[in-house]
C-alpha positions in Angstrom: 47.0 70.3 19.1 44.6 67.5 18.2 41.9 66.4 20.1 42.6 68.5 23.0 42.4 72.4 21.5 41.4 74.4 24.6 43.2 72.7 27.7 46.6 74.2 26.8 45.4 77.4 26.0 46.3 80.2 28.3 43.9 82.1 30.5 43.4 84.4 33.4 42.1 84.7 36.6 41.9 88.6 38.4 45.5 89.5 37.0 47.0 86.6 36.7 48.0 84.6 33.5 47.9 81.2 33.4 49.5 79.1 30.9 47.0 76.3 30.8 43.7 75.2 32.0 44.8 72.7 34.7 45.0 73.7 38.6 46.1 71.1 40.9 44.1 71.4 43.4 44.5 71.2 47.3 45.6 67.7 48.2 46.4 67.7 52.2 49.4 65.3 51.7 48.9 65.1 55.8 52.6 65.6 56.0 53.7 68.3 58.6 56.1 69.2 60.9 54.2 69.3 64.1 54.4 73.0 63.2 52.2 74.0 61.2 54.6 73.7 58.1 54.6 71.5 55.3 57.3 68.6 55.7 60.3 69.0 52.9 58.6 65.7 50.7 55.2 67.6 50.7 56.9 69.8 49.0 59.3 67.9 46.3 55.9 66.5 45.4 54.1 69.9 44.8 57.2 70.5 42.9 56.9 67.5 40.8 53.5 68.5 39.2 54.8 71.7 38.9 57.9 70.5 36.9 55.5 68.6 34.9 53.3 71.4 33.4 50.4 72.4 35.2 49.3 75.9 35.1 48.9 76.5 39.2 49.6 74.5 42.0 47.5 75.0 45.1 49.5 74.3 48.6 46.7 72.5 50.7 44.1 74.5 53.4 46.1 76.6 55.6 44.5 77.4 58.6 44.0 80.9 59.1 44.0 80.4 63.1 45.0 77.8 65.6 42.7 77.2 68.7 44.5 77.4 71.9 46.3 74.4 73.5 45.5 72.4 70.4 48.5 70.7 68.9 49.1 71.2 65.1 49.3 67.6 64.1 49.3 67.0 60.5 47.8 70.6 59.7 49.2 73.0 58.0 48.8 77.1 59.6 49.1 80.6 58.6 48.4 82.4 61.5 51.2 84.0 62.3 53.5 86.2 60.5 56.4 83.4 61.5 54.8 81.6 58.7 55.5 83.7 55.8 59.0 82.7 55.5 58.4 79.0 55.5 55.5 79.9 52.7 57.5 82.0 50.6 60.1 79.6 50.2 57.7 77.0 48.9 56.1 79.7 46.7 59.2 80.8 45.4 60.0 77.1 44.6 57.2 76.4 42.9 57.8 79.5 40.9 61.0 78.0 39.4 59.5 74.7 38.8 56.9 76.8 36.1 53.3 77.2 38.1 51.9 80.1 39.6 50.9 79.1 43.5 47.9 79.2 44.9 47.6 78.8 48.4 44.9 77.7 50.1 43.4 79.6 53.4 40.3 78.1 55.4 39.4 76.8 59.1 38.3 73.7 60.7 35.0 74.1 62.5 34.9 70.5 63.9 37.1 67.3 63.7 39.8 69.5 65.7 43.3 68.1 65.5 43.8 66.5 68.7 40.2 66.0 70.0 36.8 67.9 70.0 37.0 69.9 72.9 37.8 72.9 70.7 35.1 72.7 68.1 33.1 75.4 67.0 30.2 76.5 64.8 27.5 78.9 64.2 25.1 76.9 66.2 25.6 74.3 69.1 24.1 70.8 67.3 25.5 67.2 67.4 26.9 65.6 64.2 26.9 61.9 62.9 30.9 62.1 63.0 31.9 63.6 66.0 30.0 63.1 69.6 31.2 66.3 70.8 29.1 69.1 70.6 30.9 72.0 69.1 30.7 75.7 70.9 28.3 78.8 69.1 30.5 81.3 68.0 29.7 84.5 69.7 28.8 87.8 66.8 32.3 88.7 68.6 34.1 85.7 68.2 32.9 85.7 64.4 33.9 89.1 63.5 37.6 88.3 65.2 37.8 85.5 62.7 36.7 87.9 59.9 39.9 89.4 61.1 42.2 86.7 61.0 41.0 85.5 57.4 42.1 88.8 56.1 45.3 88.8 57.9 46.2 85.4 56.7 45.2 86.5 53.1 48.1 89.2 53.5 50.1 86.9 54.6 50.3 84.8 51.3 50.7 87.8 49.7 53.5 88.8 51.1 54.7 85.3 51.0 54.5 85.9 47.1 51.4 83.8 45.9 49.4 84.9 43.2 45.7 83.6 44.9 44.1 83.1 47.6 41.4 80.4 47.2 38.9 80.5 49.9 38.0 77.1 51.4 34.1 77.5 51.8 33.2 73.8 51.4 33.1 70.0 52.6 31.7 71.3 56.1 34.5 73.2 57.4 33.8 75.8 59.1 33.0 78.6 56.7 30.5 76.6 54.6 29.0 75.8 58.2 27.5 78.7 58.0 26.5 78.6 54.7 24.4 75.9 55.5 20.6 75.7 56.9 21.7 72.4 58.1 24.5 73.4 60.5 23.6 77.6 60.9 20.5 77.6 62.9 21.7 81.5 64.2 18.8 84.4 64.3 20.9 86.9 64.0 22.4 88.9 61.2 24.8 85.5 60.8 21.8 83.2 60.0 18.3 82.7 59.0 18.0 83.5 54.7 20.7 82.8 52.0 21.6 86.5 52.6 22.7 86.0 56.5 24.2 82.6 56.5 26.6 83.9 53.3 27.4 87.5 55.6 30.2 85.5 56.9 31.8 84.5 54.0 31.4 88.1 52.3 32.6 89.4 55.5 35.7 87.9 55.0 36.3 88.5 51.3 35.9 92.2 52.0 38.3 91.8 54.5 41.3 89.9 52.6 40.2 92.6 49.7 40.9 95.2 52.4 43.6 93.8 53.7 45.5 92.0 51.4 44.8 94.2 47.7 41.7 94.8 45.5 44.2 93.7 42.8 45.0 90.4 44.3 42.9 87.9 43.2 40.6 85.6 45.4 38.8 82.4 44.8 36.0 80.2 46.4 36.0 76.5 46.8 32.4 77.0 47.4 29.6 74.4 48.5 26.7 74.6 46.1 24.9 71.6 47.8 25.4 69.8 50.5 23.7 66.5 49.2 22.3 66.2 52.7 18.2 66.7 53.6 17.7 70.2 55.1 21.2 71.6 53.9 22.2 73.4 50.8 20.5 72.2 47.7 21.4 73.2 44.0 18.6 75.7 43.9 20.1 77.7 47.0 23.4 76.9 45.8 22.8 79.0 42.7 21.7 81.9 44.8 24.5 81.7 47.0 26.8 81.4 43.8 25.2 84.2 42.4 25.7 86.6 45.3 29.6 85.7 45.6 30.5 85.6 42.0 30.7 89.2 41.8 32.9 89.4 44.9 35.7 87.3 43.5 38.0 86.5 40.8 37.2 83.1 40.4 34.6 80.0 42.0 35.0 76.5 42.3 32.2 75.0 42.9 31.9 71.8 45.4 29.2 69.5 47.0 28.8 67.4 50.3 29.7 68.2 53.3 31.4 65.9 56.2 28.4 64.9 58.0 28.1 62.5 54.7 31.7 61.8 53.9 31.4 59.6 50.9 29.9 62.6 49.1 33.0 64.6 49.3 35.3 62.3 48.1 35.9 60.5 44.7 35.8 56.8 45.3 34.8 54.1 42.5 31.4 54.8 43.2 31.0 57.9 41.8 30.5 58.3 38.0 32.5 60.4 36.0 32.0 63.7 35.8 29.9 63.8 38.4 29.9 67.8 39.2 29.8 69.0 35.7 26.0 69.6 35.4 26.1 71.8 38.5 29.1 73.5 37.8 27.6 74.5 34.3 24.7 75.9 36.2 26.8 77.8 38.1 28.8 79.3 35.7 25.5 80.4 33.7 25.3 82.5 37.1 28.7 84.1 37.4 28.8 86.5 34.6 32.7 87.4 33.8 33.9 85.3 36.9 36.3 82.0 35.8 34.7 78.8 37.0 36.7 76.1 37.8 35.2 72.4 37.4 36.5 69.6 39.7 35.6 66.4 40.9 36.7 63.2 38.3 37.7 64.8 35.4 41.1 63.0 35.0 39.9 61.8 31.0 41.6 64.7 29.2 39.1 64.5 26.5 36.1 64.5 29.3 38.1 67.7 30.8 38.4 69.1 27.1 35.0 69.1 26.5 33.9 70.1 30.2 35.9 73.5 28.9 34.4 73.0 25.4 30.6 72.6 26.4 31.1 76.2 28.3 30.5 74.7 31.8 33.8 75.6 32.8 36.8 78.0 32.4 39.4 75.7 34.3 39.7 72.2 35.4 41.5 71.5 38.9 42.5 67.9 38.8 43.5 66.6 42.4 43.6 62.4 42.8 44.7 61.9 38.8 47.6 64.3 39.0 48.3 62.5 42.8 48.1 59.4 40.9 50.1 60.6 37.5 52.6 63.7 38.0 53.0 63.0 34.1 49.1 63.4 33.4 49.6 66.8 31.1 53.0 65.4 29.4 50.9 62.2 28.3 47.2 64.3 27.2 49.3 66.2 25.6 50.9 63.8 23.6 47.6 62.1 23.3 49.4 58.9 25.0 46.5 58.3 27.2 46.4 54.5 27.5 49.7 55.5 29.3 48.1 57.8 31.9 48.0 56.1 35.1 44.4 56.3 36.6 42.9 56.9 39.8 41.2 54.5 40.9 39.0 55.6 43.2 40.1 53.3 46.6 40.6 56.5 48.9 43.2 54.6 50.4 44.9 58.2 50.3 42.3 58.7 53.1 43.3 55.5 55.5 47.3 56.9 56.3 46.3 56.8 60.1 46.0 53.3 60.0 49.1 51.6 58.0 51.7 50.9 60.7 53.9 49.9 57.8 54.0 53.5 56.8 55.7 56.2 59.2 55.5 58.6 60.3 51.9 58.7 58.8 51.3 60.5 55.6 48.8 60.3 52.1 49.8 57.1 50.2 48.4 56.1 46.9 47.6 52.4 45.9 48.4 52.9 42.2 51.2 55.5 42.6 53.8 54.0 45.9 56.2 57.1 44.5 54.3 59.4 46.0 56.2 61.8 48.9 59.2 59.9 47.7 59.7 61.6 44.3 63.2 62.9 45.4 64.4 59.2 45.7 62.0 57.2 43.4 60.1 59.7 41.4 62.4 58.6 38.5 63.7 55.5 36.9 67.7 55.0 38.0 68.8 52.9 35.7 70.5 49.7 37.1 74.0 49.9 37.3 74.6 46.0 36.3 71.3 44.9 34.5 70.4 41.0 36.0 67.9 38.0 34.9 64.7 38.6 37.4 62.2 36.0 37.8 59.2 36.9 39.5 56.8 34.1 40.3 53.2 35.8 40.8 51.1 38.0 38.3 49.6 39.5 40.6 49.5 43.6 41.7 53.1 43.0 43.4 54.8 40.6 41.1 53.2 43.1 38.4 54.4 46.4 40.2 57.9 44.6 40.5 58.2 43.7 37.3 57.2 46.9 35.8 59.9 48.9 37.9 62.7 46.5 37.1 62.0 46.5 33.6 62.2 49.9 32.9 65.5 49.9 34.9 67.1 48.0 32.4 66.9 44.3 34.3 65.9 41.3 32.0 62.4 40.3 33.6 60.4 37.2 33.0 57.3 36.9 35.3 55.3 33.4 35.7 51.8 33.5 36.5 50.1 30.2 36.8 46.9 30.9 35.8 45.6 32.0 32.2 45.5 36.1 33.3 47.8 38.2 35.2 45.9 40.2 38.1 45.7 38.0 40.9 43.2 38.7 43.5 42.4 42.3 42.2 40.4 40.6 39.4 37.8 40.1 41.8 38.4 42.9 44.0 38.0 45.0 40.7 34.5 43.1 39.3 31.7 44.9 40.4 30.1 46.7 37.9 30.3 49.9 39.9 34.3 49.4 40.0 35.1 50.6 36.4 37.8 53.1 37.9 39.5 50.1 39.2 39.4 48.0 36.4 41.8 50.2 34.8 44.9 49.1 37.1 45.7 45.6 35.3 45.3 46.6 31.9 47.6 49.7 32.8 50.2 47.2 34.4 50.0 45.2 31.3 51.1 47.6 29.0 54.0 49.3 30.8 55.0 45.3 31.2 54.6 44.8 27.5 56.5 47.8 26.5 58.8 47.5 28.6 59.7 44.1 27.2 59.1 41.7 30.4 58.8 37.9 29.4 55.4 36.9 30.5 54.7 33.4 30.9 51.2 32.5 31.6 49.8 29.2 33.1 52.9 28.4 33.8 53.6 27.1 37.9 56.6 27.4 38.8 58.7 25.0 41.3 62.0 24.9 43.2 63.6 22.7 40.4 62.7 25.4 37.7 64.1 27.8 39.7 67.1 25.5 40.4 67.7 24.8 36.4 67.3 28.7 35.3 69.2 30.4 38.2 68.2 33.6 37.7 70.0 36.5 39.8 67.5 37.2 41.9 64.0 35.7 42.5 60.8 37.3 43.5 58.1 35.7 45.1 54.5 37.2 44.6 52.0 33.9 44.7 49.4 36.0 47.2 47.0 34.7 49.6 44.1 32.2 49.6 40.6 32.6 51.5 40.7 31.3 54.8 37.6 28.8 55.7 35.6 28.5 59.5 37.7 25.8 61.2 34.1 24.2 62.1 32.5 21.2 61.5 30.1 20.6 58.5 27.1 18.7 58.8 26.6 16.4 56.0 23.4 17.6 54.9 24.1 21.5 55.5 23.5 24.9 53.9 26.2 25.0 51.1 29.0 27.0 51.9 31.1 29.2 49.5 33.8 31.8 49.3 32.8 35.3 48.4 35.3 35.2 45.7 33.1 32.9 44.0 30.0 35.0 44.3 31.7 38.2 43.3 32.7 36.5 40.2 29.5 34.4 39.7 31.4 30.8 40.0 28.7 29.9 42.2 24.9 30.4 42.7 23.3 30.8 46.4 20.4 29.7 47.6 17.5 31.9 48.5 18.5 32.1 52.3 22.2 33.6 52.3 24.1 33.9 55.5 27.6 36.1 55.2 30.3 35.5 57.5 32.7 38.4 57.6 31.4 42.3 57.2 34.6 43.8 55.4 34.5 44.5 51.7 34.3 41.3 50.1 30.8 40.4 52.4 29.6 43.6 51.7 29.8 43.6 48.3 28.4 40.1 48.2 25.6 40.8 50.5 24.8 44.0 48.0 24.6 41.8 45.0 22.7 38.3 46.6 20.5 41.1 48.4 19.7 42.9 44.7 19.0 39.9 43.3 15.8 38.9 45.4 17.6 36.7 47.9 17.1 37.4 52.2 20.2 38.2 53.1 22.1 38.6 56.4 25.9 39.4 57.6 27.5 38.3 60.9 31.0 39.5 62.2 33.0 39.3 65.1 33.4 42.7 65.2 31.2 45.7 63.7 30.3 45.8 60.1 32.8 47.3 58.0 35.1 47.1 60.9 38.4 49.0 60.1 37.0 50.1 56.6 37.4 53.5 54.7 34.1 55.1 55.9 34.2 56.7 52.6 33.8 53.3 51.2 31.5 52.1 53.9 29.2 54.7 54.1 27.9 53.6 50.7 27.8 50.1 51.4 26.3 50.5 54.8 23.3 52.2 52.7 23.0 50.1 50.0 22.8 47.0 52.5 20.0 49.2 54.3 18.1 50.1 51.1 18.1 46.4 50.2 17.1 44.9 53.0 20.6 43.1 54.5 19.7 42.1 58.0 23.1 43.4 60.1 24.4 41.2 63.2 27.5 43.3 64.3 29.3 41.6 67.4 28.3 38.1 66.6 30.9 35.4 66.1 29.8 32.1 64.5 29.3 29.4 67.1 28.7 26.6 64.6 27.3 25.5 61.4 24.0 23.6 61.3 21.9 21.5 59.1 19.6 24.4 58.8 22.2 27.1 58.8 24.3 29.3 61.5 24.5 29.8 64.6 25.8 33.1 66.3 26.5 34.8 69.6 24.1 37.5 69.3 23.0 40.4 72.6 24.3 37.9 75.1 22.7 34.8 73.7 22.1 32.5 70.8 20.7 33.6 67.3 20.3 30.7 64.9 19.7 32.0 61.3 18.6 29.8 58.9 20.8 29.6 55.3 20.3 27.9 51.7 23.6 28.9 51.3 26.8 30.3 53.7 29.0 33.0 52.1 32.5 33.2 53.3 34.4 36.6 53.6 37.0 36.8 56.4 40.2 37.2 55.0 42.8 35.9 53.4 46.3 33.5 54.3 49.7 33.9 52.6 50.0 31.4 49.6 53.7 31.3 50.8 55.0 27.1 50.0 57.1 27.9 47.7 58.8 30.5 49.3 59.0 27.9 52.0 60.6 25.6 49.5 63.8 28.5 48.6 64.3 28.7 52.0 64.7 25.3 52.7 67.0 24.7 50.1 69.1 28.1 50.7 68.1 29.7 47.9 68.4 33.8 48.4 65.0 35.4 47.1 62.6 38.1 48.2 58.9 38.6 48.8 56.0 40.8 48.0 52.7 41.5 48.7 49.9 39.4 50.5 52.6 36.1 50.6 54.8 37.8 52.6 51.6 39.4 54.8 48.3 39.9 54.4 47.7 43.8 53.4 45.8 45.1 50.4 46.4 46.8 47.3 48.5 49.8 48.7 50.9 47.5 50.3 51.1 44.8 47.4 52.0 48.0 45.0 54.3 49.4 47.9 55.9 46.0 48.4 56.5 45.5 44.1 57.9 49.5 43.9 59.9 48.8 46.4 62.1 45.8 45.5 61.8 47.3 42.3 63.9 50.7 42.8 65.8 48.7 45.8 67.2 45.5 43.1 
């Protein structure tokens, strides 16, 4: 086997043989019916890591109840024994495809689908993320839910899974009460680590009852909540220690949804970043399997996770979203071919791309995803063509890669020196290594694949004119926008973040940002790390529109630094001694060495202009055709790719 000896070996958990080490774990793919049920591409793409060799596939939280007059939305429900049917026919599918099925059974507390009036906890308290404050569940109410956790457990039974895995975690409701944070009860419910886990044992007894001592149950289990007066990893043991012997298997989790960022792998978190904990977890179970999450997409990383002894299985979630092939290619020991998360969470921002409907996940590095039935495979082209794309950037280089390996002759021009475009800077920051693995990864499909690349090379109408290629893409991007305002001659300087982010330029010791999005946020980080007083001004809020499991983190780091915020505050106009802003109904002038811009980007679109003018047929991608942002510039290159 090589390197990896121990990730394709079988193993067990309760009764149940596995054939590998790798789970893929419960990725809500936010597709339903409206129902309750999974939409049909939800599940052509649990099929597709099925087909491709992991061990068990988990079908995403199921909630064991519905509240009353709350619509199902994008959830997914196994309440009812009108359920089972739809269930079993995606267990019996994933059977075929080769994985055993885990399904997934929990319950929202908060963040109700469809507004907050239904919320409910162990104790009445507000949250940072939802104004509402939920409803205490009565000792009655909580013993009817006991109830309908066991009923739902014998529900996927009989729909033919082999596990139930328990969701106890991320500060839904069953981890609610685990926590000191949220579970303020006095009764039996509440008060040590014994009470506030009573729930939670209460309902394994009843799925054992209920459902089979021999089928086997797991916890997706919070072992610390990452959050001041919650669970910490000392408790966490404890809790761990009491529920391992209840179980056939534990996977243990941190943060809750009070701190979002915590519960979700973005490029800020280092590798591996669990492991330590789940090791001292596992010293705690005794003969219960462990099952490590959270970045382990290396193989070699997850190898020796399993190696080490901190773990008896990996569940991989985002790198098998991201690669169905993952296994196929660690396996092989092809890993420069694995296509890598990289940590952008735009699988987390579906409610807000119009462009995609109706709303579902979608993956920056991965546009196949929920459309493996129609693109999760390379139809060759019926009648191969010459292809010039013009733009190295993530489109151009998305394109490119799909036609190629289609069997079309590609050549793609790039004027500069290195192919990458604008995700060169977006993918600087020191903290961004998970997304400095997209280019290079785009470069060698490209490269094997055989596309021409031509570098430094601009192209123009005549070129295109003289080589008359079938068909032309156009992928030249976007350039920063500048403040249509007047500069006075002897003004702060003024510079785009793209130049600080890539340390073109220098600023001055007095650094006013214009624009609160990612780019100013990651420049007011940096100038403010480096000793200089730094504010940001926008129109809008800070961050406005941003992945608040992206902004959460920047939103600290500017506060720990020392970033003076202005939310609300256009720029009124640029003085000799700096900027002045509408700020609480009246003026603010801020002085500045140096003016930082970061609003946005416009279409580099003149030659496309050019083509059209001259009738030349061609087609456009990413930001020159609109401004979007990775996702879409991937979307737009997959697209044209499987369409030409």
């Amino acid at each position: 086997m090589g390197k990896l000896n121990l990730l394709f070996q079988p193993g067990k958990i309760g009764n149940i043989s596995l054939k590998n080490r790798i789970i893929y774990s419960a990725m809500d793919l936010r597709w339903a019916d409206g129902k309750g049920h999974m939409a049909p591409e939800a599940v052509q793409s649990l099929l597709e890591r099925a087909r491709n060799g992991v061990a068990m596939v988990t079908i995403p939280t199921l909630n064991a109840w519905q509240p009353e007059g709350v619509p199902f939305g994008k959830s997914l429900y196994i309440g009812h024994d009108e359920t089972i049917p739809y269930i079993a026919d995606t267990v019996k599918k994933i059977h075929a495809a080769g994985a055993k099925v885990m399904v997934s059974i929990g319950a929202r507390g908060t963040r109700i689908e469809g507004g907050a009036t239904a919320s409910t906890g162990p104790s009445a308290m507000r949250f940072g993320y939802e104004a509402a404050i939920p409803r205490e569940l009565s000792i009655e109410e909580i013993e009817e839910r006991v109830e309908w956790f066991g009923d739902a457990a014998a529900r996927a039974r009989e729909a033919g899974a082999d596990i139930v895995d328990i969701h106890a975690c991320t500060g839904k409701l069953v981890s609610m009460f685990l926590s000191p944070y949220s579970n303020h009860r006095t009764d039996r419910y509440g008060g040590d680590t014994e009470g506030r886990t009573r729930f939670l044992r209460e309902i394994i007894a009843n799925m054992r009852k209920k459902a089979g001592d021999d089928f086997p149950l797991c916890v997706r289990l919070t072992v610390d909540d990452l959050l001041p007066g919650g669970i910490d990893r000392e408790e966490g043991i404890r809790i761990a220690s009491l529920i391992a012997p209840l179980v056939d298997a534990l996977q243990p989790s941190t943060g809750t949804q009070e701190r979002i960022w915590n519960i979700s792998c973005s490029y800020f978190m280092p590798y591996a970043n669990m492991l330590e904990t789940t090791a001292a977890i596992k010293k705690v179970a005794g003969a219960t399997p462990v099952i490590a999450m959270s970045k382990l997409g290396e193989p070699l990383m997850a190898e020796k996770a399993l190696r080490d002894g901190a773990a008896d299985f990996i569940s991989l979630g985002r790198p098998l979203l991201c690669d169905p092939h993952w296994l196929q290619k660690a396996e092989q020991e092809d890993f420069s071919s694995i296509r890598r998360c990289i940590g952008c969470l735009n699988c987390f921002t579906f409610n807000d791309r119009k462009e995609i409907q109706p709303p579902r996940v979608s993956c920056t590095v991965n546009p196949e995803l929920l459309r493996e039935e129609s693109m999760g495979t390379m139809k060759p082209a019926t009648q191969p063509k010459n292809i010039t794309v013009v733009g190295g950037g993530l489109a151009g280089m998305e394109a490119a890669r799909v036609l190629s390996a289609r069997g079309h002759k590609v050549t793609l021009f790039e004027k500069s020196g290195k192919l990458g475009g604008q995700w060169r800077v977006a993918s600087h920051g020191d903290h961004k290594n998970d997304q400095k693995t997209l280019i290079p990864w785009l470069q060698h499909q490209l490269e094997k694949n055989g596309v021409d690349i031509r570098l430094n090379t601009e192209v123009s109408l005549a070129d295109l004119k003289a080589s008359r290629p079938d068909e032309i893409i156009i992928a030249t991007g976007a350039l920063p926008r500048t403040l249509p305002l007047p500069r006075p001659a002897n003004g702060p300087e003024i510079v785009q973040g793209n130049d600080i982010i890539m340390d073109r330029v220098t600023a001055g010791k007095r650094v006013v940002v214009v624009g609160g999005r990612y780019i100013g946020m990651e420049c007011a980080v940096k100038l403010a790390k480096s000793g200089r007083h730094v504010s940001v001004v926008d129109a809008v809020g800070i961050g406005n529109g941003a992945n608040p499991r992206i902004l959460g983190i920047y939103r600290n780091q500017m506060v720990e630094n020392g970033v003076y915020l202005y939310p609300d505050s256009p720029v009124l106009r640029i003085m000799d001694y700096g900027i002045d802003v509408a700020h609480l109904n009246s003026m603010l002038s801020l002085p500045a060495d140096t003016i930082v811009l970061a609003i946005g980007t416009r279409p580099e679109n003149s030659l496309a202009r050019e083509l059209e003018k001259g009738g030349i047929p061609f087609h456009m991608a990413g930001d020159c055709k609109r401004i979007g942002d990775a996702l879409y510039a991937m979307r737009d290159g997959a697209d044209l790719g499987h369409a030409l």
